[in-house]
GUPAMI-816023 format. One record per residue (C-alpha): y, x, z; residue in one letter; residue number from 1. Coordinates in steps of 0.001 Angstrom, whole numbers. Layout:
# GUPAMI-816023
    north     east       up  aa    i
        Y        X        Z   A  NUM
...
***
This chain:
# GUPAMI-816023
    north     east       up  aa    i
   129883   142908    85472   X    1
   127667   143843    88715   X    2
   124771   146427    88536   X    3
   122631   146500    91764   X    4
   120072   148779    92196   X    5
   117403   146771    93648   X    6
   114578   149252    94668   X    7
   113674   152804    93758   X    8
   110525   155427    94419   X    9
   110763   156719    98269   X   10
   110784   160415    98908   X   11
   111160   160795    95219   X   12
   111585   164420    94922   X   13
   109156   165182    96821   X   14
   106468   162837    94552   X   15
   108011   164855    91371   X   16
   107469   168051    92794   X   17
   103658   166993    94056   X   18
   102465   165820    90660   X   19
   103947   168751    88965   X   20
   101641   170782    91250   X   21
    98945   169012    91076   X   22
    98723   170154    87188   X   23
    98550   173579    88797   X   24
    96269   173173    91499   X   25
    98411   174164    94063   X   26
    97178   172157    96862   X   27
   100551   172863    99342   X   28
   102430   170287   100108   X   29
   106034   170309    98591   X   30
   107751   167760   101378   X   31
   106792   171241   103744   X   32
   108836   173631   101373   X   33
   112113   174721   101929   X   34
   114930   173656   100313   X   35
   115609   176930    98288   X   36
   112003   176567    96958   X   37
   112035   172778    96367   X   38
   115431   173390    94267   X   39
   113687   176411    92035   X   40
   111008   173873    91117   X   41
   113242   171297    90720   X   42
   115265   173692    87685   X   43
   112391   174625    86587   X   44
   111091   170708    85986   X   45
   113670   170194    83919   X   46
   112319   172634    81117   X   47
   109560   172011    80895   X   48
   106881   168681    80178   X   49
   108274   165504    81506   X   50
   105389   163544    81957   X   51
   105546   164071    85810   X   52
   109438   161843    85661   X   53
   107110   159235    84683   X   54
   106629   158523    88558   X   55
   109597   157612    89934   X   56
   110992   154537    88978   X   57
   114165   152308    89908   X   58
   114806   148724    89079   X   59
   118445   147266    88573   X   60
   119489   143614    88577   X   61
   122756   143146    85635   X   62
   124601   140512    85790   X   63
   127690   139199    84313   X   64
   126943   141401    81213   X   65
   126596   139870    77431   X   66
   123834   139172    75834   X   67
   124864   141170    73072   X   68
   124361   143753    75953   X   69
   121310   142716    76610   X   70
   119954   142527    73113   X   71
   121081   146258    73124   X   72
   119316   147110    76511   X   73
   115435   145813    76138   X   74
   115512   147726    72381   X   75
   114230   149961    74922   X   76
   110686   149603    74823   X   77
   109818   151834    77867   X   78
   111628   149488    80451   X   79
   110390   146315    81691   X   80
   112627   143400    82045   X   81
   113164   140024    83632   X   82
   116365   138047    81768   X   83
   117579   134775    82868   X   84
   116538   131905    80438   X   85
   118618   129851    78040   X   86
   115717   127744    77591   X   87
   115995   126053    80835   X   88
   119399   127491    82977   X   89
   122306   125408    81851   X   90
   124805   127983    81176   X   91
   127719   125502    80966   X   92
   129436   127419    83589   X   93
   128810   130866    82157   X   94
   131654   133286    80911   X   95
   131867   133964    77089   X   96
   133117   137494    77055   X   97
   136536   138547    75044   X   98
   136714   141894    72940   X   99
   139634   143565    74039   X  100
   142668   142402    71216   X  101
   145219   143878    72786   X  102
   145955   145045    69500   X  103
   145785   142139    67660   X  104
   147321   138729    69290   X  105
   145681   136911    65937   X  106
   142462   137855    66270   X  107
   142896   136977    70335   X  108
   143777   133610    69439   X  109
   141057   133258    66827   X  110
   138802   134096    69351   X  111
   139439   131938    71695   X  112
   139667   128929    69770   X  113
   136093   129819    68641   X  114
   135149   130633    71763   X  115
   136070   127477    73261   X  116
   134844   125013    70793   X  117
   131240   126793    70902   X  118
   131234   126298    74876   X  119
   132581   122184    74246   X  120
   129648   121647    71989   X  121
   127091   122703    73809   X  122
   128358   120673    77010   X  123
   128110   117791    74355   X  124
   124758   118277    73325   X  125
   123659   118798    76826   X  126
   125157   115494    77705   X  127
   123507   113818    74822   X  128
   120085   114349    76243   X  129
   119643   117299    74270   X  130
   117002   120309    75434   X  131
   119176   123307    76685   X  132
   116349   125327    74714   X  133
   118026   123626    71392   X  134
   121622   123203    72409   X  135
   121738   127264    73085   X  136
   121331   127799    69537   X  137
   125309   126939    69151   X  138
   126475   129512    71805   X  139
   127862   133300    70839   X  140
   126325   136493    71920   X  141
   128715   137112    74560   X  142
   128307   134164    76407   X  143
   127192   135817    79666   X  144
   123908   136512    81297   X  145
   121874   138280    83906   X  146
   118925   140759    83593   X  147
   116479   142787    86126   X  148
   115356   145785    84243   X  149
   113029   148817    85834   X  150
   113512   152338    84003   X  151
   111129   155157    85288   X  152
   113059   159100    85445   X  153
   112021   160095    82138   X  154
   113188   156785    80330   X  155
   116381   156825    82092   X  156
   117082   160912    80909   X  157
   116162   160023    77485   X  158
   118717   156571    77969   X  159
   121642   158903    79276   X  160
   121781   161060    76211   X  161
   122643   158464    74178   X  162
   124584   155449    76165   X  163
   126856   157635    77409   X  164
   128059   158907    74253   X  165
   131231   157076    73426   X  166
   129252   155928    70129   X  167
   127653   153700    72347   X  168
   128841   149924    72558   X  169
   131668   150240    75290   X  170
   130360   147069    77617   X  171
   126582   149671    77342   X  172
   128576   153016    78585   X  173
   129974   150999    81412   X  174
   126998   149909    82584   X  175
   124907   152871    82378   X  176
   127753   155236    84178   X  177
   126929   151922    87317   X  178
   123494   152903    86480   X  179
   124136   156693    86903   X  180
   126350   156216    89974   X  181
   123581   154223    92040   X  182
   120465   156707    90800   X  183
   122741   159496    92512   X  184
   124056   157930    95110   X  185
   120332   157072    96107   X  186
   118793   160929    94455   X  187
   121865   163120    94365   X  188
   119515   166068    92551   X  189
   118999   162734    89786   X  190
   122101   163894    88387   X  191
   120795   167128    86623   X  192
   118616   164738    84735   X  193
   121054   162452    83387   X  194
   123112   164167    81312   X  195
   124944   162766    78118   X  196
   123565   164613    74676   X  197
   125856   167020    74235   X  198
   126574   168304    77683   X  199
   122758   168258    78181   X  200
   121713   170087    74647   X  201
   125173   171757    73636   X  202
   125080   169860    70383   X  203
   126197   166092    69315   X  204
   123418   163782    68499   X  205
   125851   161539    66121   X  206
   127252   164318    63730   X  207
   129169   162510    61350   X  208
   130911   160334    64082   X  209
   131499   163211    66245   X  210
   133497   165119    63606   X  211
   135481   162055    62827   X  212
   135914   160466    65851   X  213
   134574   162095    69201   X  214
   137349   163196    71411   X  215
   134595   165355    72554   X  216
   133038   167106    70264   X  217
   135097   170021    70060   X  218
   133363   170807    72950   X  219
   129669   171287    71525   X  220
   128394   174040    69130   X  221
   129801   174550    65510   X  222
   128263   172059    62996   X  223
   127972   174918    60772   X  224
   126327   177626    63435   X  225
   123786   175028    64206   X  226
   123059   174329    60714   X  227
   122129   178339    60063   X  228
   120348   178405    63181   X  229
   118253   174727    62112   X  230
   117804   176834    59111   X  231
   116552   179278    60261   X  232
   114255   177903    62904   X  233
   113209   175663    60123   X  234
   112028   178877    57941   X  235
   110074   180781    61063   X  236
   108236   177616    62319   X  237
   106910   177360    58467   X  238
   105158   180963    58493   X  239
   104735   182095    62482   X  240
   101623   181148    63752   X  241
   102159   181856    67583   X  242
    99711   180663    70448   X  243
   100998   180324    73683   X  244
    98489   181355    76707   X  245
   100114   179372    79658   X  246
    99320   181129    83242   X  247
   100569   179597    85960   X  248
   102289   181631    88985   X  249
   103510   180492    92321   X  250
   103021   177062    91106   X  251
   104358   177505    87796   X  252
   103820   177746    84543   X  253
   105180   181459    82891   X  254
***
């Protein structure tokens, strides 16, 4: 697989920093602030409302990834996305993807057999004169494909909490850590934003797996602390009635 990362939001920090402002009416101009000050706002977005991630965007080009992948990858709805097309492409030449069998020859062999026959008729059909948009119908979900797909800040936090989770689909983790890797390599401060679920929250987003199965769970808060606390929190939202009076300060919001 190859993940590119074709274009992203210039002088991005600087943009998140100015629209956060802007709610405040604080008319200076953040590319002028130091970097001590740019950093404090910068920890302090990431508490608080993330409608101002909304602005910086970055657009990836996939390729050599399945379309099981891919099937995966557009479920979410806050991306936009440009996939090659079976209709048309002849994909004769196109990879179909094997699980990893190591563990079971059989099942290898199985596969491939499969595999192969699938890829034989739909060279057939193709040479019978039949439309590629029919003759795709026979082909697996790994047969192998390429996708463009733009995620803006906010998407891409809420993406990391979950596809890096070793729940996820392996083929998905691998391609959101190439995902990760070029956001930071282009943002370096991106990083604080694209945390997995439980190194971001403290807590596992996939109990029941976790407890079975995560090699990392041990590592977030006691199932049955955060239970008493959920209970808890669950009992005071139910009878406080608290309003918050927001004031903002030095550009922020106390």
């Amino acid at each position: 697989m190859k993940v590119t990362l074709l274009s992203f939001t210039p002088d991005a920090l600087t943009l998140l920093l100015r629209t956060k402002n802007t709610r405040l009416a604080n008319d200076s101009d953040p590319a002028h602030w130091s970097e001590e000050k740019r950093q404090e706002h910068l920890d302090y977005m990431r508490d608080t409302i993330k409608s101002s991630w909304e602005f910086v965007d970055y657009t990836f080009e996939i390729s050599g990834v399945t379309r099981a992948f891919t099937h995966q990858l557009v479920r979410t709805r806050t991306g936009a996305y440009a996939q090659e097309s079976q209709r048309t492409v002849d994909v004769s030449d196109h990879e179909i993807v094997e699980p990893d069998f190591s563990e079971n020859i059989d099942a290898e062999d199985v596969w491939q057999a499969a595999a192969d026959k699938s890829m034989m008729a739909y060279q057939s059909m193709l040479a019978l004169g039949i439309p590629a948009q029919d003759a795709r119908g026979i082909l697996p979900t790994n047969v192998t494909t390429s996708i463009i797909a733009k995620f803006n800040l906010r998407t891409l936090s809420e993406m990391a909490k979950i596809r890096l989770c070793t729940r996820t689909q392996g083929e998905h983790q691998d391609v959101f850590r190439k995902m990760r890797h070029l956001v930071v390599g282009a943002h370096p401060w991106a990083l604080q934003f694209l945390d997995v679920h439980c190194a971001a929250t403290g807590t596992c987003a996939f109990p029941r797996y976790g407890k079975t199965s995560c090699p990392i769970y041990k590592h977030c808060v006691p199932q049955e602390v955060l239970e008493t606390f959920k209970d808890a929190a669950r009992l005071a939202a139910d009878i406080e009635r608290h309003v918050a009076v927001p004031v903002a300060k030095d550009g922020r919001t106390m």
